[in-house]
N, C-alpha and C positions, 0 to 999 in steps of 0.2 A: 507442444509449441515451446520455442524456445526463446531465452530470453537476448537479443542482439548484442555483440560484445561490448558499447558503451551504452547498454543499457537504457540508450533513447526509447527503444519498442520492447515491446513485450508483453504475453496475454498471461492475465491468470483465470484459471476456474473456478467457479464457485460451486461448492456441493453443499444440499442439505443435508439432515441426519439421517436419513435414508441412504446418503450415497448415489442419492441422482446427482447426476450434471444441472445445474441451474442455467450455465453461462460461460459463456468465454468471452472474456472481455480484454479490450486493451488496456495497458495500464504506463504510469512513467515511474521509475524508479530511481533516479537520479538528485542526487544530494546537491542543493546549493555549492559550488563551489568556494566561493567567499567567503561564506557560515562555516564548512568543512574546516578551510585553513587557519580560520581564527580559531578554531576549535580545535588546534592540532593534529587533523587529520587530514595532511595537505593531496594526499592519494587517493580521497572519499572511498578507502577500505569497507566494504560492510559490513568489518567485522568489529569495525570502534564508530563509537558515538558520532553522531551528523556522517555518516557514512551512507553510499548509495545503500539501497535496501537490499540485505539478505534476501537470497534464492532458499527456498526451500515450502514446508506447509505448515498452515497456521491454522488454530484453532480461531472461531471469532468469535465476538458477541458486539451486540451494539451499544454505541455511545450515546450521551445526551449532544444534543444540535448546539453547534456553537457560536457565539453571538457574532465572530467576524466572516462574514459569510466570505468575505472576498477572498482570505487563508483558506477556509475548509468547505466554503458551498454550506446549500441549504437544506443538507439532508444530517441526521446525523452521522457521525462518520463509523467504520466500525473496529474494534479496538481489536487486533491481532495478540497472541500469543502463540510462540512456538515449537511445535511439533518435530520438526524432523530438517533434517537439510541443513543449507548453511546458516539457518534461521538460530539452530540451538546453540550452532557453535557461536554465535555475536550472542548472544545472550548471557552462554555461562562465561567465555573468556573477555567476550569483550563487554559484556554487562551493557548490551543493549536491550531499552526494552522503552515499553511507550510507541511503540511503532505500530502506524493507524491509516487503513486506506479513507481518506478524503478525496473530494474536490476542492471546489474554489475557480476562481477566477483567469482568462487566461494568459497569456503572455499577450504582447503587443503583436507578435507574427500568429498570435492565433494557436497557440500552441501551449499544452500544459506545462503547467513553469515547475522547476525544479521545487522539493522540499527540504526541511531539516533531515532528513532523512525518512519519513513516512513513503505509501503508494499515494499518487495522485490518477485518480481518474476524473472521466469528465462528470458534471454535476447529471448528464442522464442517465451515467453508470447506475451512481448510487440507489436512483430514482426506479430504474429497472430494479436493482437489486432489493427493494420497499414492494414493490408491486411481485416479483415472483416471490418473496416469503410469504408475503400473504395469501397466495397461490399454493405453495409448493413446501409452505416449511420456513424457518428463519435459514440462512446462509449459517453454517457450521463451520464448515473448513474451505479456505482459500489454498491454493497449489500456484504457488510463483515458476517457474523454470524462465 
């Protein structure tokens, strides 16, 4: 599955440590644009900071739940590090890191709203993704394409 040229759509997978498929999920991957350009990155590059989010696979582990649920939803979110893809290269050259699939709340058209740069999925994403580790394993590694 691929990830759509502006980046609006796009699924990733989730495997446990076994290397089963958990999921394929949708996700948004699209950087605040206004955040971006104040933050000198008026191209939201994924390779520098408040940029859309690097393609590539990431190691996870989970977060503690954060108090503004409207930002990140009601699940805890889960905290990516970078494995492979164009994940590594925004990491070492462009010293991006803190990068974490949430939810949160949606746009007024009903629609997941952009992040700092994070994945945003829907808050029943995450909630699937709570209920299959407890099933199957915690989520290990995510696969952006």
């Amino acid at each position: 599955m691929k990830l759509h040229a502006d980046r609006s759509t796009g699924h990733m997978t989730a495997y446990n440590e076994a290397g089963e498929v958990l999921a394929v999920v949708p996700f948004l991957a699209v950087a605040d644009h206004t955040k971006a350009v104040q933050e000198g990155n008026p191209t939201r590059s994924p390779l520098k900071p408040y940029g859309d989010t690097p393609t590539g696979v990431w190691s996870v582990r989970v977060g503690t739940p954060q108090l503004n649920v409207k930002t990140y939803g009601p699940y805890a979110p889960l905290i990516l590090t970078p494995v492979s893809g164009e994940a590594v290269v925004a990491y070492k050259e462009g010293h991006r890191s803190g990068i974490w699939v949430h939810s949160g709340d949606l746009n007024s058209a009903g629609r997941l709203r952009p992040t700092y740069g994070c994945i945003r999925v829907h808050n029943s994403t995450l909630g699937l993704f709570r209920e299959l580790a407890q099933a199957h394993g915690p989520i290990t590694r995510l696969e952006l394409e």
